[in-house]
C-alpha positions as CSV (number, residue, x, y, z in Angstrom):
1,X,6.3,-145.9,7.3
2,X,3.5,-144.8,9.1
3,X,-0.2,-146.2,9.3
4,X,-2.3,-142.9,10.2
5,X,-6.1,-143.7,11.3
6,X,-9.4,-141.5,12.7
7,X,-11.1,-143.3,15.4
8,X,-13.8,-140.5,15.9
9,X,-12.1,-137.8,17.4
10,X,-8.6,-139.5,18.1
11,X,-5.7,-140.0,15.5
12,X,-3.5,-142.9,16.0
13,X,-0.4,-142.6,14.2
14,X,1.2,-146.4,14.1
15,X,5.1,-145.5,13.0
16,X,7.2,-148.2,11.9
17,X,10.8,-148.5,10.7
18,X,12.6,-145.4,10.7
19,X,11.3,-141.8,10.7
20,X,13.8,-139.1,8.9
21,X,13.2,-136.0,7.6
22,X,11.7,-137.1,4.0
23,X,9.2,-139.3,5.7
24,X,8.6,-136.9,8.8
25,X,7.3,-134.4,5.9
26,X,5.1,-136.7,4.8
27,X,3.6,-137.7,7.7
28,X,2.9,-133.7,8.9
29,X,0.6,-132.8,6.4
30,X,-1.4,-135.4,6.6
31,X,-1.9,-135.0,10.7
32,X,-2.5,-131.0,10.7
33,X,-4.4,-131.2,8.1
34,X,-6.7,-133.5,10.6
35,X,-5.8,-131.4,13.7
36,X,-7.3,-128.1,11.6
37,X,-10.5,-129.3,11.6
38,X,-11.0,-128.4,15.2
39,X,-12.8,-132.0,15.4
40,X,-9.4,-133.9,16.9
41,X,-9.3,-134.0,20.6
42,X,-6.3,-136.1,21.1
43,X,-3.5,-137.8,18.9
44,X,-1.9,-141.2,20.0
45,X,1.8,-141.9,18.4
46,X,2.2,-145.6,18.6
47,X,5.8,-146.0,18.6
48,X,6.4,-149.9,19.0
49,X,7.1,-150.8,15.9
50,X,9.7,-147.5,15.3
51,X,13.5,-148.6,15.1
52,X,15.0,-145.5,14.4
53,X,13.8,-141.1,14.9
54,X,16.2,-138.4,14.2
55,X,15.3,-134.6,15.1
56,X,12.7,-134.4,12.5
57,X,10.6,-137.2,14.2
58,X,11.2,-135.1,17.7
59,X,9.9,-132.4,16.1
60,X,6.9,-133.7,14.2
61,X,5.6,-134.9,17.5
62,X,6.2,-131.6,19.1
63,X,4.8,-129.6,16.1
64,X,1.8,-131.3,16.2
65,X,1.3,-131.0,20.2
66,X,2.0,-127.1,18.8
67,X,-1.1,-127.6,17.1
68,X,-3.3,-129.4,19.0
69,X,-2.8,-126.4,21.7
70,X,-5.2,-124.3,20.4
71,X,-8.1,-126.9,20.4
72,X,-7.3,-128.5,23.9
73,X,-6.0,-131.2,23.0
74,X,-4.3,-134.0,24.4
75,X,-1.0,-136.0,22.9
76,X,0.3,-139.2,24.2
77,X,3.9,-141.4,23.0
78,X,3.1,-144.8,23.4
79,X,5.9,-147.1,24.3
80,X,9.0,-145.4,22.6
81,X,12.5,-147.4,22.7
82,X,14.4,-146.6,26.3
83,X,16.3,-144.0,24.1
84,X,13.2,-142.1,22.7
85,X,11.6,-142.3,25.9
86,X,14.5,-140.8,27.8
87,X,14.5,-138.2,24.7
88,X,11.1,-137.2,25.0
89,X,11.3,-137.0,29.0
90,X,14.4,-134.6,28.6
91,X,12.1,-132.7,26.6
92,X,9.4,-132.2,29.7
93,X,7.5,-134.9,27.5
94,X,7.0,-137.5,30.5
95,X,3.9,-136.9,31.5
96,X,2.4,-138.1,27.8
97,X,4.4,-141.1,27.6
98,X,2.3,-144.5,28.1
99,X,3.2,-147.7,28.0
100,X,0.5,-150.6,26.9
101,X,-1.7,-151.0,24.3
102,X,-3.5,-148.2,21.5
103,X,-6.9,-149.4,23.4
104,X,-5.5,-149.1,26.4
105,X,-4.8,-145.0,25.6
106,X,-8.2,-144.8,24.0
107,X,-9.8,-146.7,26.7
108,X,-7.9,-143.7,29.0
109,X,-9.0,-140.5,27.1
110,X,-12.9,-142.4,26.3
111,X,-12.2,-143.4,22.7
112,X,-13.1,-146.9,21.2
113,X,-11.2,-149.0,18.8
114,X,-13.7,-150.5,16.4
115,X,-12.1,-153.5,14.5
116,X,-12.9,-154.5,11.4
């Protein structure tokens, strides 16, 4: 499941359960479609609530850093499972990893959460 929200400029993807193929496809529409705009300066995956990713939730979060290139933009993998995080730091992904809160991130690259 994912819970996918526009804070301004910033897309926080909150993914929760487990992320295969069927619902990686679902998800990657949805966030290019965003990224295309040109308006999206940063995406935040929230992973804390994720149990289990196979290859096709690798390679959602590296499609989308694919496309975020072109616009200068900035993604960061909030506190993944020891596993993912190892994962994503064999994958030169270290640098982007946070651990913390979403506000924490947004507080980081100058975005604000506003709560309802």
């Amino acid at each position: 499941m994912a819970d996918i929200i526009q804070i301004d400029d910033i897309v926080v993807v909150t993914l929760a359960g487990e992320l295969d193929n069927l619902e990686a496809n679902k998800i990657r529409s949805t966030i290019s479609s965003s990224i295309f705009t040109g308006t999206v300066k940063a995406v935040i995956w929230n992973l804390s609530k994720l149990g289990f990713m196979d290859s096709a939730g690798i390679g959602l979060i590296l499609g989308r850093m694919r496309d975020l290139a072109p616009y200068k933009g900035e993604t960061f993998i909030l506190n993944p499972s020891p596993t993912m995080e190892k994962i994503f730091s064999f994958s030169g992904l270290a640098s982007n990893i946070r651990h913390g809160s979403v506000d924490s991130v947004l507080g980081e690259i100058g975005g604000v959460l506003h709560e309802k």
